[in-house]
N, C-alpha and C positions, 0 to 999 in steps of 0.2 A: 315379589315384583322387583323389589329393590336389586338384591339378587341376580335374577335375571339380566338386569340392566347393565350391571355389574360386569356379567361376566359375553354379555353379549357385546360389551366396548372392547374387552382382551378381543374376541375372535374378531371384532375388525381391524383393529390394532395389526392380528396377526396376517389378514389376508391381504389388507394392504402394504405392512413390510412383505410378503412376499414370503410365506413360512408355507410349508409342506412338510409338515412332521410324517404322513403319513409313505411319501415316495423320498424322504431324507436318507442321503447314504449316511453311513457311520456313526458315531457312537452320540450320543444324546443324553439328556439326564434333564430333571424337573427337580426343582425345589421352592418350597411353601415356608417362610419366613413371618412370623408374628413378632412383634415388638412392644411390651406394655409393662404398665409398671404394674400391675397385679401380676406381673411374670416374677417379679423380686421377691422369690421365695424364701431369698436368708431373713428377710424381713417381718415381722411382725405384719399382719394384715391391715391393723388401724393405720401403721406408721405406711404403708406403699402408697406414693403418689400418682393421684391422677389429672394432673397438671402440665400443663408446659409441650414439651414434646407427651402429649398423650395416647398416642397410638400411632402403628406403624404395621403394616401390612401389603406384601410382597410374592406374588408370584413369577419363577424366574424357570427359560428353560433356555439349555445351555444344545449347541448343533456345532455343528460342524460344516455348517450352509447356512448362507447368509446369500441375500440378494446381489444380481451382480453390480449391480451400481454402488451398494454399498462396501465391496469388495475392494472396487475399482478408486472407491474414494479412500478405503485405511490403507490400499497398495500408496496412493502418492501422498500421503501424512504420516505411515507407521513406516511405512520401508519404500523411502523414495531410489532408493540405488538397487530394487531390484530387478530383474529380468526375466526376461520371458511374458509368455500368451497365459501364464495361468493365476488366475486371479479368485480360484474354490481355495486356495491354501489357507486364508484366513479363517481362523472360529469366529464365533458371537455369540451372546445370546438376546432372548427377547425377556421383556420383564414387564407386568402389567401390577400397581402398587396403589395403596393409597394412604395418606398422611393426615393425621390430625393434629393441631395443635390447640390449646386452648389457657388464660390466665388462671392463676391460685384462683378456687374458691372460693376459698377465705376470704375478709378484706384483708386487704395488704395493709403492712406494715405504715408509719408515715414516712418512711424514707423510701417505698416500694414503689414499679410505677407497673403497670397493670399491660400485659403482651395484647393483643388482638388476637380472637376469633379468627381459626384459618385453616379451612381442609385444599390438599393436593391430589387429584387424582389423575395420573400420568402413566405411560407406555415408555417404553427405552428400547433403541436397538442399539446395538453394540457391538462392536468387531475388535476381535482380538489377535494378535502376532504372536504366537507362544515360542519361544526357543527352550532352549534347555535350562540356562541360564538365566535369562530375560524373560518378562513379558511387557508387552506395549499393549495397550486399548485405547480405542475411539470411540464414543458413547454420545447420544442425543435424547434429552429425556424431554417430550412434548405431551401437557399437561393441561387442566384446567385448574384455579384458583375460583373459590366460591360454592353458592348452592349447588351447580352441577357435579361437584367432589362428593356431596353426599356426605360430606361428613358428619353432619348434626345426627341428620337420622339414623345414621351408622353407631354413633356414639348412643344417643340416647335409647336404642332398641339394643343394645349390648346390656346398658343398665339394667332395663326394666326385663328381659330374659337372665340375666344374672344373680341382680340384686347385690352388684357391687359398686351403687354409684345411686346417686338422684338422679331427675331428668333436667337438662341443662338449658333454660330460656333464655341463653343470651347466643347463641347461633341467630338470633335475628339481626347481633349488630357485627357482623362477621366480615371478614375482607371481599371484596365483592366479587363479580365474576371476572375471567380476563383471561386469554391464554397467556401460557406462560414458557418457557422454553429453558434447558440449564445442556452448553455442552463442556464435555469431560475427557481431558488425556490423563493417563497415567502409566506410568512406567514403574516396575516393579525387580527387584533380583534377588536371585536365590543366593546368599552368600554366607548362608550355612547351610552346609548338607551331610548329616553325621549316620555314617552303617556303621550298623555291627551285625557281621555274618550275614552279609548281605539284603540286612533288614534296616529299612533306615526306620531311626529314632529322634533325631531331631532336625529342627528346618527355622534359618532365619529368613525372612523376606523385608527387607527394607523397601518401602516405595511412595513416590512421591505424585499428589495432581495437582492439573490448574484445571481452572472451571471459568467459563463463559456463559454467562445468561441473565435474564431477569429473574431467574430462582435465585440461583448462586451464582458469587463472583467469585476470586480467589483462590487460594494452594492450599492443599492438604499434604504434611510429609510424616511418617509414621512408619511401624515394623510391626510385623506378628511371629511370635515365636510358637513352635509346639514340639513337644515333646512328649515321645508316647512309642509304640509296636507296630512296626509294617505299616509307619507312616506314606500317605501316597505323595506322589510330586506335586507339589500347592498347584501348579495347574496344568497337568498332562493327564490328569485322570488318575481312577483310584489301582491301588496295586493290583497282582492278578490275587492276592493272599485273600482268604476267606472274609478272616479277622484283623480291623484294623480300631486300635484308642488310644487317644491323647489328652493330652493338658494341654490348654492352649491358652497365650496371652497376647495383648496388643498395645500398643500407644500410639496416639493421633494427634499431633499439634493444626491449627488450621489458621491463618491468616486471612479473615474475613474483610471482603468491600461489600459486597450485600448481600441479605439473608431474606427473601421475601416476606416469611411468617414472622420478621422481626418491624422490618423498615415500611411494610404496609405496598399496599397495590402500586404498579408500577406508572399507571397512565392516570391518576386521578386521586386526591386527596384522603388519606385514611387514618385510620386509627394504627400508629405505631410505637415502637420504644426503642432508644438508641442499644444498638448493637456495641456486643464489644470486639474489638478488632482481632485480638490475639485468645482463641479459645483451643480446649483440650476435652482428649474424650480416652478413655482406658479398660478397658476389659478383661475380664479371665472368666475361663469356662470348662467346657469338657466336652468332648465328641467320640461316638462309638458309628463305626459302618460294619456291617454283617450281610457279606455279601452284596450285592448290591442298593442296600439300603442303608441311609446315613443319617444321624440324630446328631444335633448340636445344642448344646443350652450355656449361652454368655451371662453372666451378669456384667451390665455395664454402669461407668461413670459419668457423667458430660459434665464440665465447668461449667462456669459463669456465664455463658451467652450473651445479656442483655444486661441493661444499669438497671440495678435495684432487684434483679430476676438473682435466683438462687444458687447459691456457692455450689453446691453440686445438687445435679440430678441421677437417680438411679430407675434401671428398669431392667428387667430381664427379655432374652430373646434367645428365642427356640427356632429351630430349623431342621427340617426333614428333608430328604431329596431318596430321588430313588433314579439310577442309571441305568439304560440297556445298550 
């Protein structure tokens, strides 16, 4: 039932953005993204946490048709000087996710101070400007915060079908309900682009957001590197070459004003811990596509987030996608 529920929110998510994957011209691609710290396979199993940022999970599909309204809104924010009646030129995708976050365990330390209980469960559409060189996106992520995120049950029927966890009784004192809203620009550029024999091999992308909302406030500015064989173009799509693998690395500084699952419920009194303003997050991993199919697995790092909250946190994150 859960389930069910679940996935009957994506399809009206997608009927009211206005998706038709089935009469959609051009090229398209789905990807299924998990995030957990039982993904931290360099790690000893005792030692992987399930704390803090505790789960993450993401379905995303990427078109080349996007509503026109929403067209018509990243035409006069991503590319106000341009011209013309056609307004299909932009991509986006849609993306249907859900978030868990949850405090240590443990008891905490006496200098420690304890996060809130807090699931996200949110839809995104998004409209992208791709150039050769550049890329520009426009994003709106509209959510719920609380019981209706599902997240307890989500969490706790993961455990007891697993048996990598206890069943967690304090979802009873969790951030409450409330919609929630986070929107997102970010600009992106390719300013490494390295062939050889007409195969490229490596790729820098530096880019920078700012974010508006009662989720997130604040700027993100960061780079990914990869280096690998018949790398495709970070985002025009994958090469026409059969076989494509990389090494792939990141770094994210982010200048935080608010963080929902830190600072507590927006319109009404809660249980929260002071944020910290200036945080970091880093990664390296590995990706293989074959064909039209693509596998990714990051190990990631996250800073300090909150006061008295943990010098780093680690989790792994896998992702599949498959393009036609």
């Amino acid at each position: 039932m859960l389930r069910t529920r679940r996935w009957g929110a994506l399809a009206a998510f997608l009927a009211l953005s206005g998706v038709h994957t089935a009469d959609a011209q051009g090229s398209s691609a789905w990807h299924v993204q998990e995030d957990n710290g039982n993904l931290a396979f360099w790690q000893p199993s005792r030692r992987r946490a399930d704390d803090n940022y505790t789960q993450g999970l993401r379905v995303r599909i990427d078109t080349d048709r996007i509503p026109d309204w929403a067209s018509s809104l990243a035409r006069a924010v991503l590319a106000p000087g341009t011209r013309g009646d056609d307004i299909d030129g932009f991509a986006g995708h849609y993306e249907f996710g859900q978030e868990i976050y949850t405090p240590p365990f443990r008891p905490p330390s006496s200098h420690a101070v304890m996060r809130p209980y807090a699931g996200w469960l949110y839809g995104r559409l998004a409209a992208e400007n791709p150039g050769e060189h550049t890329a520009q996106s426009l994003s709106l992520d509209v959510g719920v915060l609380g019981p209706p995120s599902f997240a307890g049950p989500v969490q706790n029927a993961f455990h007891a079908v697993t048996g990598t966890g206890p069943q967690i009784g304090g979802w009873a004192h969790q951030l409450q309900f409330e919609p929630d809203f986070v929107l997102r620009y970010q600009d992106a550029w390719l300013l490494g682009d390295v062939a050889i024999d007409g195969r490229r091999v490596i790729t820098i992308v530096p880019r920078g957001a700012l974010l508006a909302g009662t989720v997130h406030a604040g700027a993100d500015a960061g780079a990914d590197v990869r280096v690998g064989y018949n790398l495709s173009h970070p985002w025009e799509g994958a090469s026409r070459s059969l076989l494509e693998c990389y090494l792939v690395g990141g770094l994210q500084g982010s200048y935080v004003l608010r963080n929902l699952f830190l600072d507590g419920d927006t319109f009404r009194n809660s249980a929260h811990v002071g944020h910290v303003p200036f945080t970091s997050q880093h990664d390296v991993g590995v990706g293989v596509r074959a064909g039209r199919v693509r596998i990714e697995y990051l190990a990631v790092t996250q800073g300090r987030e909150y006061i008295g909250g943990p010098v780093a946190r680690q989790y792994g994150a896998i992702t599949a996608g498959f393009a036609w």
